[in-house]
N, C-alpha and C positions, 0 to 999 in steps of 0.2 A: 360808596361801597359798603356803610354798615347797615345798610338798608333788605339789600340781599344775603347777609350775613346772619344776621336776624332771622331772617325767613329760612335758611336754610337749619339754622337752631330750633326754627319751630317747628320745621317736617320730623326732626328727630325726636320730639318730647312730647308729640300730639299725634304722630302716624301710628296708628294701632291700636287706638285706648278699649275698644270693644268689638265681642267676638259674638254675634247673633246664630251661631251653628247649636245645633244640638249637643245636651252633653249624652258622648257615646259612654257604651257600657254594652259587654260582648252580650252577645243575647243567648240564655239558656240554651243548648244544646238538644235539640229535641229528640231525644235519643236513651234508653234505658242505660245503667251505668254500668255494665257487665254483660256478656257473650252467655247463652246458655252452652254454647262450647268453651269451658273453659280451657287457653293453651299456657304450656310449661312460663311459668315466668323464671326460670334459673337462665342467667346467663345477661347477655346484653340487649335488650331492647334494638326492634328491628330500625328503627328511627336514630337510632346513634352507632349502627353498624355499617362499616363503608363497605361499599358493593366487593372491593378487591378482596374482602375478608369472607366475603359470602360463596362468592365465587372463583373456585380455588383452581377448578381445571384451567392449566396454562393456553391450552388452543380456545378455550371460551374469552378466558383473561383478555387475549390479545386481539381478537375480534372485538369486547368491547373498547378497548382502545381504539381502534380504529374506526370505529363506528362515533365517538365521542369525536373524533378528529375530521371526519366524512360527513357525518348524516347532514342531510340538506334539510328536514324538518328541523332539525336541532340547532343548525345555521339561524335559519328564519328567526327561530324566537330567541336566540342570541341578540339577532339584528333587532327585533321590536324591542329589547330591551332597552338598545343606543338608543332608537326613535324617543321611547315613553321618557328616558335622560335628560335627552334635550329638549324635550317639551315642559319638563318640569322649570328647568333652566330657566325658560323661557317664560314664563308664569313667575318664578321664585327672582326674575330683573324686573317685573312690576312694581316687586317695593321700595325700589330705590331708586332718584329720579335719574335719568338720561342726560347726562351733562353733555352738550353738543357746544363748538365752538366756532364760529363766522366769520369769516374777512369779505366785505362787498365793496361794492360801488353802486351809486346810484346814479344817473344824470337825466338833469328836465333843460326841454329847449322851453322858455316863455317868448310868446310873440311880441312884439314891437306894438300893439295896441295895448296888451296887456301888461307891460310893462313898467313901473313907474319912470322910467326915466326915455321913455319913448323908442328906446331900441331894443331889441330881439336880444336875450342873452342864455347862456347856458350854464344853469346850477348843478355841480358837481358836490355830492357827500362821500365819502369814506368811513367803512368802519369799522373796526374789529369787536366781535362780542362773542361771550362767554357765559354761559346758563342754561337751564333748561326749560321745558313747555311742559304745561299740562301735566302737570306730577298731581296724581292723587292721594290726600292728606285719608290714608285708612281709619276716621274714626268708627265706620263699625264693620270690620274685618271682609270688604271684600273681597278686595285681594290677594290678602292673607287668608281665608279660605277657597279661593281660588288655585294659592298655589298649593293651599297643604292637600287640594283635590289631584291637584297634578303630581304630588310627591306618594301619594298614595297608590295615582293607577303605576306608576313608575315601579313603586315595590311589588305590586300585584302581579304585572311584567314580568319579573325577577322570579317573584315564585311561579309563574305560571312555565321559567326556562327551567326548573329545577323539575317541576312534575313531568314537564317534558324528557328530561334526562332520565329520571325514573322511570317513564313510561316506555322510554328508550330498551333501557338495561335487560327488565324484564321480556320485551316483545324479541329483542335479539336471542337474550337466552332460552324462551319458549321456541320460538322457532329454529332454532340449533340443538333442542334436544326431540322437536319434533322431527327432524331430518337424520338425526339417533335411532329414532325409533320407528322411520321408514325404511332404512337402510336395516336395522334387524329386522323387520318383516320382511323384505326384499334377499336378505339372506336366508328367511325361516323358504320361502315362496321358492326360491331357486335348487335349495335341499329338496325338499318334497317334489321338485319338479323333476329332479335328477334321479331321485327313487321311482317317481311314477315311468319314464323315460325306459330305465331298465325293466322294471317291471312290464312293459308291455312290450319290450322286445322278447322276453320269454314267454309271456302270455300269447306272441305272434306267431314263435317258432312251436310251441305245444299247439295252439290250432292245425297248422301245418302237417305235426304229424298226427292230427287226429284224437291229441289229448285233452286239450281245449276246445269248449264251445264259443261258436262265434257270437253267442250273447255274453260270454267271461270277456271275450276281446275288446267287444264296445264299451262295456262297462268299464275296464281300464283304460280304454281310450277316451271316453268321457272324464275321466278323473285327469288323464295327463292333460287335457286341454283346458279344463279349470285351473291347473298349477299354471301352466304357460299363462294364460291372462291372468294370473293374478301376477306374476313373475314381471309381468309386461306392463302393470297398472303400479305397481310399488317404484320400479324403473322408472315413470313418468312422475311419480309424486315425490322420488329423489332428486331428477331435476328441476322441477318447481322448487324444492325446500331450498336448492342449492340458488336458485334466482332470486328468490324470496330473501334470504344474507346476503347475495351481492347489492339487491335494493337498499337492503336496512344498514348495513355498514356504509354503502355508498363507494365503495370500493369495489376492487378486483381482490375475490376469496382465497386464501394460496388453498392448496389442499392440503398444507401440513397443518394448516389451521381446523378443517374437518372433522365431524366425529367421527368413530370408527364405531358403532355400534354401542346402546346403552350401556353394556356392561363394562364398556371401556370409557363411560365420564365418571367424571370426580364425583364423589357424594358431597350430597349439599349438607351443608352442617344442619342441624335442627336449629328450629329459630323461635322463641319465645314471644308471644305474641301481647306481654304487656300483662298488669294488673286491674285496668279501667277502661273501660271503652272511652275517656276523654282524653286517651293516646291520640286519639286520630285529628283533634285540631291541631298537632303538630303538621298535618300530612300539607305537602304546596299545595294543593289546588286548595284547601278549606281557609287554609291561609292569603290564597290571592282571591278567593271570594270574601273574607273578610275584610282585605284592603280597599275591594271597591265597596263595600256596605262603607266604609271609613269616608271613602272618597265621593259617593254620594249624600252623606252626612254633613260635610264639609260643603256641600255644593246646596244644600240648604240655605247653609247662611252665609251663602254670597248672593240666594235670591232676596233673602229677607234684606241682606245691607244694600240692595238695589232701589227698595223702597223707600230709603231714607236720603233726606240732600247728600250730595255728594261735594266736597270743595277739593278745586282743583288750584295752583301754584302756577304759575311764569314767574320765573325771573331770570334777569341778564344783567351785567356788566361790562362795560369795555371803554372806550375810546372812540371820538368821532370827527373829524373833518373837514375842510373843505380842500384841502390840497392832501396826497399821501405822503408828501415831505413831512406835514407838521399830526400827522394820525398820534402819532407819540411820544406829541410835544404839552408842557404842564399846559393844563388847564382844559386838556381835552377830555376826560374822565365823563362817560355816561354811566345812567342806571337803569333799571325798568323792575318797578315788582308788583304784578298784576293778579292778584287773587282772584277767585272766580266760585260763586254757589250757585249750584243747578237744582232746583228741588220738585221733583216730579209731582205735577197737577194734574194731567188728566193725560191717560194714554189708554183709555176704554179697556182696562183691566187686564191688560197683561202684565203689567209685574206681579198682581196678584195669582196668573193662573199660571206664570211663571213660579214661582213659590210653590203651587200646587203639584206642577210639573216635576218638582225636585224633592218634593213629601212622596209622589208614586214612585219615582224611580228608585228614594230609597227601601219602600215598601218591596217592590220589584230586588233587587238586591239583597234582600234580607231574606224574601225566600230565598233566592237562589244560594245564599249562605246553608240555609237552613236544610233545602235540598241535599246541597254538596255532603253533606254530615248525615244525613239519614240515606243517601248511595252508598256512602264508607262505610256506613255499620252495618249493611246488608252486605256490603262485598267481602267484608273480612265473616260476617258469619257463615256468608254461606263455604267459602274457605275452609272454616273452623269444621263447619258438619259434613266437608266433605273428608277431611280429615282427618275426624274421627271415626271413618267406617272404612280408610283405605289401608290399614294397616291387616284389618280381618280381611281384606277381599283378596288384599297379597294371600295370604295367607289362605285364603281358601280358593285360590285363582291357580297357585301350585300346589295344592294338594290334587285341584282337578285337574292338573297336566301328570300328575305322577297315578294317577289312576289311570286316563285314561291311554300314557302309553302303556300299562302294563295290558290291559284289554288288547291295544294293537300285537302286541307282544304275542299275548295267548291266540289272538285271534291268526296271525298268521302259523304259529303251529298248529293251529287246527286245519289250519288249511292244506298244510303241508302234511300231514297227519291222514290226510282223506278224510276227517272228521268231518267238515263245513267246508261250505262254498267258496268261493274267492267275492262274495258280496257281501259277506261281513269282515271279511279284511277289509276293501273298501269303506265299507259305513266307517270301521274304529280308525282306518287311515284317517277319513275326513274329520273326525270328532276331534281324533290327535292336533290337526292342522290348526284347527278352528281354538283349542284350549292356547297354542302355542300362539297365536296370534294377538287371541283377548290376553295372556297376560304381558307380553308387550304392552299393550292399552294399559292396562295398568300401572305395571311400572310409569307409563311413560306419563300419567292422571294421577300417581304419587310425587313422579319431578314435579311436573310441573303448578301442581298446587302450592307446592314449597313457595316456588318462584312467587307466584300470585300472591302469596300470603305477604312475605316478603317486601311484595309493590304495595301493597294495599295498608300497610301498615308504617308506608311513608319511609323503607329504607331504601339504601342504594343512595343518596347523595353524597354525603362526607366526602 
């Protein structure tokens, strides 16, 4: 028994001694260190702001709960998470040997020729044993960079559920105030349709008696059937928007949950967008691309310690027999301790282009880290600059709706006036239409940049 006792003392003081992986070190950020848009830095950083503090309106609130609770995307990379868990697991019990334990029997008939003593007998062994096979003694870190490969996509996993979540938040919240801001066009589209409506019932009954031309009539019947299709295309884009949340929640939407029109959500708080553009290796995805650059780094030098002899362990202990009456009687005590060195001679160069194989893929990985980081800082700029000119376009989106009702304004007393025609009522009616709709758009390209800036700068998880 001190035989294997030994050898299990030696798995412990020898398993490990060397780590043939790369030493890592994050790789320069290929990215200038500052936004030519620079945003408010007073306040909290979008990265350490929890979505429920962002997003204050109670019916948004509670769609994102349900949607955190629903969504089947969001499920999914829940579940890859368990997967990448147990796979680590699974890699992280290679370092420590598999103690398996055996009760058998064996029996040989020997023939009557073969036999020393002229007749046919049958040998019966018994035996219980205890130890393990094949344990690899890691002196240069396969292994153990094997498993620190598997701990790594595991994390990578992790943050890639969290940019999921993020990516969540915002796409519900974009598409819940885009369904805001179809629903006020759809109410601008059904106003103007109800004006045009009237209006060409008097412009019907004055042809009638002779006071309108029947080119005044077409021309306001042209105008009422423009409102009716637009009335009737906003109507079909509130139903999409409203299928569009029942997808993304993954639920059935109450309608007290609903918006009722832009100017009935909460305002987003303003959101400071950081002092460095080196905010954004906080964001999950640049962080689960730098866990597989880690985890391909790590997979380097489990090709390199493939190169070198490998020593492998058996050993067992137990008790053995010729009857199971005496399996556990003194003097039955077995041992076995079988060490084993494999050291690769010729295999026509594949562990070498294996080695090779795990140098591109972390080449491969490194851009794609490097990618990931130069997408963030084009998506939060172009953000920033659009952000910087949506406060002038409010601003000059309704001064052009306060002009141009005043125009409809005058231009219908002119017409009522006998001054002018009923075709420049028309024209200032439709310019009115059109001002009232583009600043919807706006607003609604002011929300939602918020939002965007918000994702892009890695908040919404806490």
């Amino acid at each position: 028994m001190k035989s294997p006792s030994l050898s299990l003392l030696a798995v412990l003081v020898l398993s490990g001694c060397m780590n043939l992986a790369p030493d890592y070190e994050r790789p320069e950020a290929p990215i200038p260190t500052g936004w030519q848009q620079p945003a408010s830095t007073d306040g909290t950083p979008a990265d350490e702001l929890e979505w429920r503090e962002f997003f204050t309106e109670p019916r948004l609130h509670a769609l994102i709960e349900q949607a955190l609770a629903n969504n089947r995307d969001l499920r999914m990379a829940a579940l890859a998470i368990e997967r990448a868990r147990a796979q680590y697991r699974i890699r992280r019990a290679d370092r420590f040997p598999a103690i398996d334990g055996s009760v058998g029997q064996s029996a040989q008939r020997i023939p009557a020729d073969l036999s020393p003593g002229g007749e046919s007998t049958i040998n019966r062994q018994y035996a219980a044993d205890i130890g393990f096979t094949g344990f690899e003694l890691d002196f240069f870190g396969r292994v153990r960079n094997l498993s620190q490969a598997a701990l790594d996509q595991f994390l990578a996993t992790t943050e890639a559920r969290r940019a999921a979540q993020i990516s969540l938040i915002a796409e519900l919240a974009g598409t819940w105030l885009s369904l805001a801001a179809d629903q006020e066009r759809l109410a601008i589209a059904r106003e103007t349709l109800r004006a045009q409506q009237e209006t060409f019932e008097l412009t019907r009954r004055s042809e009638e008696l002779g006071v309108a031309s029947a080119l005044e009539l077409n021309q306001v019947r042209t105008s009422l059937e423009r409102a009716r299709a637009d009335a009737a295309r906003y109507e079909a884009l509130v139903a999409q928007g409203r299928n569009a949340l029942t997808l993304i929640v993954g639920d059935e939407v109450e309608d007290a949950h609903l918006p009722d029109g832009l100017d009935g959500r909460a305002t987003l708080p303003d959101l400071p967008a950081g002092v460095a553009s080196m905010v954004l290796v906080r964001r999950p995805d640049i962080l689960e691309a730098e866990y597989r650059l880690l985890a391909a780094n790590a997979n380097i030098g489990a090709a390199r310690a493939a190169m070198f002899p490998r020593i492998s362990l058996t050993a067992s202990a137990g008790t053995a027999s010729t009857s199971l009456s005496g399996l556990f009687e003194s003097g039955t005590r077995t041992w076995a301790f079988m060490p084993m060195l494999s050291v690769p001679i010729f295999n026509a160069g594949r562990l070498s282009a294996e080695v090779e194989v795990s140098r591109v893929d972390r080449e491969i990985a490194l851009a794609g880290y490097e990618k990931a980081i130069q997408g963030a800082f084009r998506e939060v700029a172009d953000v920033l600059a659009e952000r910087a000119t949506l406060a002038e376009r409010l601003d000059a989106q309704r001064a052009l709706l306060d002009a141009t009702s005043e125009s409809f304004r005058l231009s219908e007393a002119r017409y009522k006036g006998g001054v002018d025609s009923y075709l420049g009522v028309l024209d200032a009616q439709r310019q009115l239409y059109a001002a009232q709709q583009e600043l919807v758009s706006v607003q609604l390209a002011d929300a939602t940049s918020l939002v965007t800036l918000y994702k892009v700068l890695g908040g919404g998880w806490k």
